[in-house]
Legacy VTK file of the C-alpha trace (Angstrom):
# vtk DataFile Version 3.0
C-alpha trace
ASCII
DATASET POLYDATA
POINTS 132 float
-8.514 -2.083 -3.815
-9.929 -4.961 -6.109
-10.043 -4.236 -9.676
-13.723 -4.814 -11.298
-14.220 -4.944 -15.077
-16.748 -3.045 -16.765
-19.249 -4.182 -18.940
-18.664 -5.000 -22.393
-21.237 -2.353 -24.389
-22.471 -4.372 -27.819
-21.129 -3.644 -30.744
-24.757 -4.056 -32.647
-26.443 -0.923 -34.131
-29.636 -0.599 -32.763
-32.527 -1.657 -34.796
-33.609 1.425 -37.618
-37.030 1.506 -35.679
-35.924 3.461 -32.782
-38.633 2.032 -30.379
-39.168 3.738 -26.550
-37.728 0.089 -25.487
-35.037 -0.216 -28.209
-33.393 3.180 -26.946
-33.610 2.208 -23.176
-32.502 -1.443 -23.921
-29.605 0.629 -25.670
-28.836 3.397 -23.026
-28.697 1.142 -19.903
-25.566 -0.763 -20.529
-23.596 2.806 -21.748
-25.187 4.396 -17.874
-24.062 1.506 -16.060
-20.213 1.812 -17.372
-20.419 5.473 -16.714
-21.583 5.018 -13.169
-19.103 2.599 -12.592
-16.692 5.332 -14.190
-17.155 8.214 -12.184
-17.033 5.921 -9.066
-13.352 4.454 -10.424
-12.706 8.335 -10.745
-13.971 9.159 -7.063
-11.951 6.392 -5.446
-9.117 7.676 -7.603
-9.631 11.345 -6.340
-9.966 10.211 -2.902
-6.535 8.182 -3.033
-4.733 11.265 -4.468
-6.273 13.482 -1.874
-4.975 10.961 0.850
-1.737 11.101 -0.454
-1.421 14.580 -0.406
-2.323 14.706 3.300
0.380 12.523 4.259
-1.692 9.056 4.208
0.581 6.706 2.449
0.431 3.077 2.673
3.851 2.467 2.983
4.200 2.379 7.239
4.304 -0.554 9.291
5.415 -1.448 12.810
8.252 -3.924 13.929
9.655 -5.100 17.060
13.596 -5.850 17.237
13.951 -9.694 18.260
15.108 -9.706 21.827
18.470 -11.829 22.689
19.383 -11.772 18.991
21.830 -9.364 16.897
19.491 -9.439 13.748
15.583 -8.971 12.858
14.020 -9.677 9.672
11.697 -6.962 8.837
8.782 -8.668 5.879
6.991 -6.175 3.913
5.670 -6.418 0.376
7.034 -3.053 -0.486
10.537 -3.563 0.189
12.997 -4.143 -2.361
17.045 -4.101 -2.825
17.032 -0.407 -3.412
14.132 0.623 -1.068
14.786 3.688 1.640
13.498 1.917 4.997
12.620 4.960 7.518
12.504 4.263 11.892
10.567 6.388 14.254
11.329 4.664 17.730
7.822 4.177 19.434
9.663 3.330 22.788
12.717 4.057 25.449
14.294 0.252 24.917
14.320 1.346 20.721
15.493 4.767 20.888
18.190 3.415 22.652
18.698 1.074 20.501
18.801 3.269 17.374
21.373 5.761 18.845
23.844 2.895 20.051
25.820 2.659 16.563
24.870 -0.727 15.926
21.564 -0.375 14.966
21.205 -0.176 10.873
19.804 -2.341 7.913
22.630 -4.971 6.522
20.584 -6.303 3.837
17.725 -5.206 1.382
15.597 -8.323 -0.855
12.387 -8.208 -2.961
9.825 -7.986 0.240
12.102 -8.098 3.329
15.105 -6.623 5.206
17.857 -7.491 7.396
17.506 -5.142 10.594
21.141 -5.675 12.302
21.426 -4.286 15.761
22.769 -5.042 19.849
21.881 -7.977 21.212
20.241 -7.472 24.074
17.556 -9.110 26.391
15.070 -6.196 25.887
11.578 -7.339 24.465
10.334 -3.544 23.928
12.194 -2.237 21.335
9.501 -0.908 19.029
9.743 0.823 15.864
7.488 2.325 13.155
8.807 2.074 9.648
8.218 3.458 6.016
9.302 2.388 2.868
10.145 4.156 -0.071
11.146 3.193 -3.600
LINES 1 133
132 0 1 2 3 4 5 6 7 8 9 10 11 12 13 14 15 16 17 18 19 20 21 22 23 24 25 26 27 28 29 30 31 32 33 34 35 36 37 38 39 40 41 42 43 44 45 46 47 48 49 50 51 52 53 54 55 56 57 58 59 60 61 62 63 64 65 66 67 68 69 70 71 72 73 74 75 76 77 78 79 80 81 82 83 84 85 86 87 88 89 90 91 92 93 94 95 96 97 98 99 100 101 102 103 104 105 106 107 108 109 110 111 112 113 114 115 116 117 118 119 120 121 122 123 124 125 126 127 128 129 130 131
């Protein structure tokens, strides 16, 4: 979500004749920031109401490199002390995750070391999440 900045409201008094236009001229830029207020506030809401029904933005998928014992997994989110989450999506990865070999050997700011079996399988598919 881009940030936008508001509008800077002037710091002049208005005039002491308090005109029809004077008070309009006045008003508009203080109803413009307040619009663009309540709609920070809605996309707020609407963030916090997706994460309480599970929609996080922390998930990705990754595919184990086939005929090598180690796959690089590159995600913004990740860092040295992050909990890394697999859900195998097919038969090839479940296997793969209940061998013993399969775990992560290494944890950076934005990517992980997946070490597993080296095997020719192309199919080993995984759904991940990240936390902390």
């Amino acid at each position: 979500m881009a940030r936008t900045s508001f509008p800077v409201v002037p710091n002049n008094p208005p005039a002491k004749n308090y005109s029809f236009l004077t008070v309009v001229h006045s008003v508009r830029p203080i109803v413009e920031y307040l619009d663009r207020s309540f709609e920070w506030l809605r996309q707020l809401a609407e963030v916090a109401n997706g994460s309480r029904r599970g929609k996080l933005n922390c998930v990705g998928d990754v595919t184990l490199t086939a005929s090598s014992a180690t796959t690089t997994l590159t995600d913004d989110l990740i860092g040295p002390n992050s909990l890394i989450v697999f859900m195998p999506t097919t038969a090839n990865a479940a296997s793969a995750l209940q061998d013993g070999a399969f775990y992560v050997s290494a944890r950076t700011k934005g990517s992980a070391t997946i070490t597993h079996t080296n095997d020719g399988n192309t199919d080993k598919t995984f759904v991940y999440g990240v936390i902390g």
